[in-house]
C-alpha positions in Angstrom: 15.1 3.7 -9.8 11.7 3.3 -7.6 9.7 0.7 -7.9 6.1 0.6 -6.4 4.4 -2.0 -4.3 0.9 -1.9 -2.6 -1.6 -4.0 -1.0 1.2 -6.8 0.4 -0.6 -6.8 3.7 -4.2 -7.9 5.0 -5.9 -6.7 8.2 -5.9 -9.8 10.6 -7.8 -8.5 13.0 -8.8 -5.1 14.5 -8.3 -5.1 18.1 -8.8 -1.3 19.9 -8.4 0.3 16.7 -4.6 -1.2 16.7 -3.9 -2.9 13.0 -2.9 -6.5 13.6 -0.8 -6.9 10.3 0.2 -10.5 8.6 2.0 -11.1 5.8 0.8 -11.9 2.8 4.7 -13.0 1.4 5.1 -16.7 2.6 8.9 -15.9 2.5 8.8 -13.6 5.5 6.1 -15.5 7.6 5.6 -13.4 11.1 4.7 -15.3 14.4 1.4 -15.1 15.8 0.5 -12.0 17.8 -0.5 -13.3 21.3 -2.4 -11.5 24.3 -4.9 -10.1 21.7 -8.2 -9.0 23.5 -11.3 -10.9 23.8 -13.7 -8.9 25.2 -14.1 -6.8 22.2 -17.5 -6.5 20.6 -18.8 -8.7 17.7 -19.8 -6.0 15.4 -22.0 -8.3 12.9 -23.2 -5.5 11.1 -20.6 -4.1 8.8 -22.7 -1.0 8.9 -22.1 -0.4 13.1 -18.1 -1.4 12.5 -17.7 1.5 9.9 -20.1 4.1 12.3 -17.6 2.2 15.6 -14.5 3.3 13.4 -15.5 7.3 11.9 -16.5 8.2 15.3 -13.6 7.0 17.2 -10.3 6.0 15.2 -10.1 8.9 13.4 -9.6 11.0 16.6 -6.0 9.3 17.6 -3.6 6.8 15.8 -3.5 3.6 16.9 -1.1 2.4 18.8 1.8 -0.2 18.5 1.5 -3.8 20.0 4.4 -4.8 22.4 5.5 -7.3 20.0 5.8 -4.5 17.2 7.7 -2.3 20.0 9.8 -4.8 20.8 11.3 -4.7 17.4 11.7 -1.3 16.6 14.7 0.5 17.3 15.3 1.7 20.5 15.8 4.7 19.8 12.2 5.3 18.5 10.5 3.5 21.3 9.7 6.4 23.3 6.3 8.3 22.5 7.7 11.4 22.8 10.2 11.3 19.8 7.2 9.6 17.7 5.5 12.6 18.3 8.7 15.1 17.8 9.1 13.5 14.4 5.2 13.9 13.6 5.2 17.3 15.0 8.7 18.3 12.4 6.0 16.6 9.3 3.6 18.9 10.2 5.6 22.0 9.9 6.8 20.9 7.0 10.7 20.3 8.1 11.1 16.8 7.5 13.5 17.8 4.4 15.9 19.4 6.8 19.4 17.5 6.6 19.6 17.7 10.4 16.2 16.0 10.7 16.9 12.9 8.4 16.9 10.6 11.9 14.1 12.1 13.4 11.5 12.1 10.6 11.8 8.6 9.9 12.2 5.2 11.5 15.2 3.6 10.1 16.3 -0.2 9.9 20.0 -0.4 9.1 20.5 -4.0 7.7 23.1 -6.0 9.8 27.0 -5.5 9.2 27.7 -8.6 6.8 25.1 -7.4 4.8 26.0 -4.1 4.0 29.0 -5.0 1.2 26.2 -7.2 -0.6 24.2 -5.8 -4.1 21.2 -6.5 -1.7 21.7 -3.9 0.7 21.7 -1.6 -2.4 18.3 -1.8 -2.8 15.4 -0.2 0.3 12.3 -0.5 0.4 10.1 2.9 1.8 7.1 2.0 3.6 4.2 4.3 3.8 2.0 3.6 6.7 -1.8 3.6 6.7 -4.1 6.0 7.4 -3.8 6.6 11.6 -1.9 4.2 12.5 1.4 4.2 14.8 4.1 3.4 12.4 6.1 1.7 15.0 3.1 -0.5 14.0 5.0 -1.8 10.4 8.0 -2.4 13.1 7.7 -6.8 12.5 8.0 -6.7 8.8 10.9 -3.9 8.5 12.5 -5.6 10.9 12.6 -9.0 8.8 13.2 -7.5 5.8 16.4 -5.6 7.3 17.4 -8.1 9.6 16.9 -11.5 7.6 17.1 -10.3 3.9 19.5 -7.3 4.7 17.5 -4.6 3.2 17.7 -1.1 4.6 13.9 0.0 5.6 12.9 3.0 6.3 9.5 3.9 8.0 8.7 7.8 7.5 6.9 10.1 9.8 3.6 12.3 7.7 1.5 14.5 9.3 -1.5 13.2 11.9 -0.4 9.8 10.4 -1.8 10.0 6.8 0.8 9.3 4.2 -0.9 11.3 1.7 -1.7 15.0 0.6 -2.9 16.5 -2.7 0.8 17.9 -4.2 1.6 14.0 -4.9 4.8 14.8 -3.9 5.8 13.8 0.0 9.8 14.1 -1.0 10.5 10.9 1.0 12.3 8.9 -0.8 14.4 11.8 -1.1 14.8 11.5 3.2 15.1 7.9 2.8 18.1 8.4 0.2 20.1 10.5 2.8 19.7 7.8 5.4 21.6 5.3 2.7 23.3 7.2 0.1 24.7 4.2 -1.0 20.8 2.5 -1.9 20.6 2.3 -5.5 17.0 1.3 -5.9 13.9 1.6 -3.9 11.2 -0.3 -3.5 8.2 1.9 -2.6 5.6 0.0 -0.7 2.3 0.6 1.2 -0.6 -0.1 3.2 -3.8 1.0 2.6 -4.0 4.8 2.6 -0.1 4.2 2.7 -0.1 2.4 -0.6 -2.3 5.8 -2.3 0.3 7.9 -1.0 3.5 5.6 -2.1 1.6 5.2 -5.7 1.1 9.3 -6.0 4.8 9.6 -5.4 5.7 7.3 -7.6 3.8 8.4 -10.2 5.2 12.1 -9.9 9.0 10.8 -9.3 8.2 8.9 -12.2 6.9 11.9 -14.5 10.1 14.3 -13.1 12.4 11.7 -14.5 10.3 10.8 -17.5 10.6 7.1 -16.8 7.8 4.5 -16.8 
């Protein structure tokens, strides 16, 4: 069963192209993000943001805050196997079996968890357009850690969780991380949330369900 969810998160603040992300679900509150610049420029015009953000951001991915590396796993810390596991989406290998680990950031819900009906059920998070998704690191990190929900983060090519077949396979990845998840929760953030709705509506259509 897949389940769809999309627009649970706001842009607090943009800060060197780096997404700032709060919660929206007062059940999972995050703590405040601290050290954020000042010196940034107060783009009034809405009209010189946009022209700031098409002639810059869409160049590189923005990367994650020390808070959000912090809390992802350590094995994903490093840059280089963030890029290893964008460079395998690009070539179109992320449905390999032996790349199931290193296509996708994955949040293994802690031990007592795991013989619960909770940790049955994931939730797959799409990232937004260009943006690191170590980035989504805070909230995975609660939902796994606090609710005991396996979360899986996976890795698309030049960080855009979306292409025109409408068919990314990743919950299939997701399922070989946990085999044992019955249900998952599809969720995403902006361009994210585009990409997690076109699969959903394809999975949905295979398996003539609603």
């Amino acid at each position: 069963d897949i389940y769809n969810i999309t627009n649970f998160y706001a842009m607090d603040q943009l800060v060197n192209y780096q997404a700032q992300l709060s919660t929206i679900w007062d059940l999972i509150p995050l703590p405040n993000v601290v050290g954020r610049r000042t010196d940034i420029p107060d783009y009034s015009s809405s009209a010189q943001h946009l022209r700031t953000l098409q002639e810059d951001a869409a160049d590189y991915s923005s990367p994650p805050t020390e808070y959000a590396l912090s809390l992802t796993p350590e094995g994903y810390r490093p840059n280089f196997v963030i890029d290893a596991g964008l460079n395998l989406a690009s070539l179109g290998l992320c449905n390999e079996p032996e790349n199931i680990e290193a296509c996708q950031i994955i949040f293994t819900p802690p031990k007592e968890f795991l013989e619960h009906d909770n940790s049955k059920v994931g939730v797959l998070f799409y990232g937004g357009a260009k943006v690191d998704p170590r980035a989504y690191s805070p909230i995975a990190h609660q939902l796994s850690d606090r609710y005991g929900l396996p979360v899986v983060i996976p890795f698309f090519e030049g960080n855009v969780a979306f292409d025109f077949t409408c068919n990314l396979k990743r919950v299939e990845l997701a399922s070989q991380a946990f085999p044992h998840v019955k249900k998952w929760v599809l969720a995403g953030h902006s361009m994210g949330g585009i990409g997690a709705m076109s699969d959903l509506f394809t999975i949905s259509n295979k398996n003539g369900t609603e």
